[in-house]
C-alpha positions as CSV (number, residue, x, y, z in Angstrom):
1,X,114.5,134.8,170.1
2,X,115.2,137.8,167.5
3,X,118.0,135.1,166.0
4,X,115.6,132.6,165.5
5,X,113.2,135.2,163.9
6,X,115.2,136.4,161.9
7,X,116.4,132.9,160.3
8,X,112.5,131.8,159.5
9,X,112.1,135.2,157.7
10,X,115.0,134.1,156.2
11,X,114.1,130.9,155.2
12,X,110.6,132.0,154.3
13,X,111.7,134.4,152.0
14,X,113.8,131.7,150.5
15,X,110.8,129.5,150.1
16,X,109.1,132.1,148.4
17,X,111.6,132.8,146.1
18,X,111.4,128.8,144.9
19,X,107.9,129.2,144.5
20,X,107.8,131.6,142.0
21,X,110.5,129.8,140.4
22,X,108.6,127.1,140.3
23,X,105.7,128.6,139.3
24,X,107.7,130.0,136.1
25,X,109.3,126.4,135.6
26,X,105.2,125.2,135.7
27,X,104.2,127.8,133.0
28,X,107.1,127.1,130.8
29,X,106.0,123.8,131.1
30,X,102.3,124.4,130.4
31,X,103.2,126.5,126.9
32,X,105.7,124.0,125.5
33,X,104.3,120.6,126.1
34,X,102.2,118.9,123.6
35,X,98.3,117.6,124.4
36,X,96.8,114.6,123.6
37,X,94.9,116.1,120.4
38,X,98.3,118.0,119.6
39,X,99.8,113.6,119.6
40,X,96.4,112.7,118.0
41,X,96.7,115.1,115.1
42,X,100.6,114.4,114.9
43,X,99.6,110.5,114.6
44,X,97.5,110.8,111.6
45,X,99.9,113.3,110.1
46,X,102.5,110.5,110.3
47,X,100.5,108.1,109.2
48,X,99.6,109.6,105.9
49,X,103.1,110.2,105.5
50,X,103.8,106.4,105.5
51,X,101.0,105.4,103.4
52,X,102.3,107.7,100.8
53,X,106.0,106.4,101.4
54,X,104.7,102.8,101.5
55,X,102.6,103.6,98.0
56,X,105.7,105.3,96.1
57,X,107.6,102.4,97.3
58,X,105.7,100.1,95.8
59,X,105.3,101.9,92.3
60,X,109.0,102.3,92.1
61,X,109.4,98.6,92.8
62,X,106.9,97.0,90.3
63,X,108.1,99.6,88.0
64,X,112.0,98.5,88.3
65,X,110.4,94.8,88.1
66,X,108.4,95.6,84.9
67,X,111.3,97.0,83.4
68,X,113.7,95.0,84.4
69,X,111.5,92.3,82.4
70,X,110.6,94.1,79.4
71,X,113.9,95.7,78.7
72,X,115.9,92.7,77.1
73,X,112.9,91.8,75.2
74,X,112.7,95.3,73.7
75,X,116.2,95.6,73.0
76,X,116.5,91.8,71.5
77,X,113.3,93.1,69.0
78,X,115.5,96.5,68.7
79,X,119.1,94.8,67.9
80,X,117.6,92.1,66.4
């Protein structure tokens, strides 16, 4: 009877030790994940980012077009 005492004490104190580490695990876990207004506020962030990707994007391009047009012209009136 003492023997099988002795091994649930054992086992409980085992059990007990797991729970607080999973209690830590659970806090960790709490301080370091991200909530839905943290992802909320992230998407617009990103999304303004692109805008202002797509818009300098664009520029550059009709600028390289425009030039790319106006170039010869200017060095045909230059050179002559």
């Amino acid at each position: 009877m003492d023997n099988r005492i002795e091994s649930l004490e054992r086992r409980m104190d085992n059990v007990e030790a797991d729970i607080v580490a999973i209690k830590l695990d659970i806090a960790v876990l709490k301080a370091t994940s991200a909530t839905k207004a943290d992802l909320a506020k992230l998407e617009g962030e990103l999304k303004s980012a692109i805008t202002g990707a797509k818009a300098v994007v664009i520029i550059w391009v009709s600028s390289a077009v425009i030039l790319a047009q106006v170039l010869p012209a200017i060095l045909k009136l230059l050179l002559g």
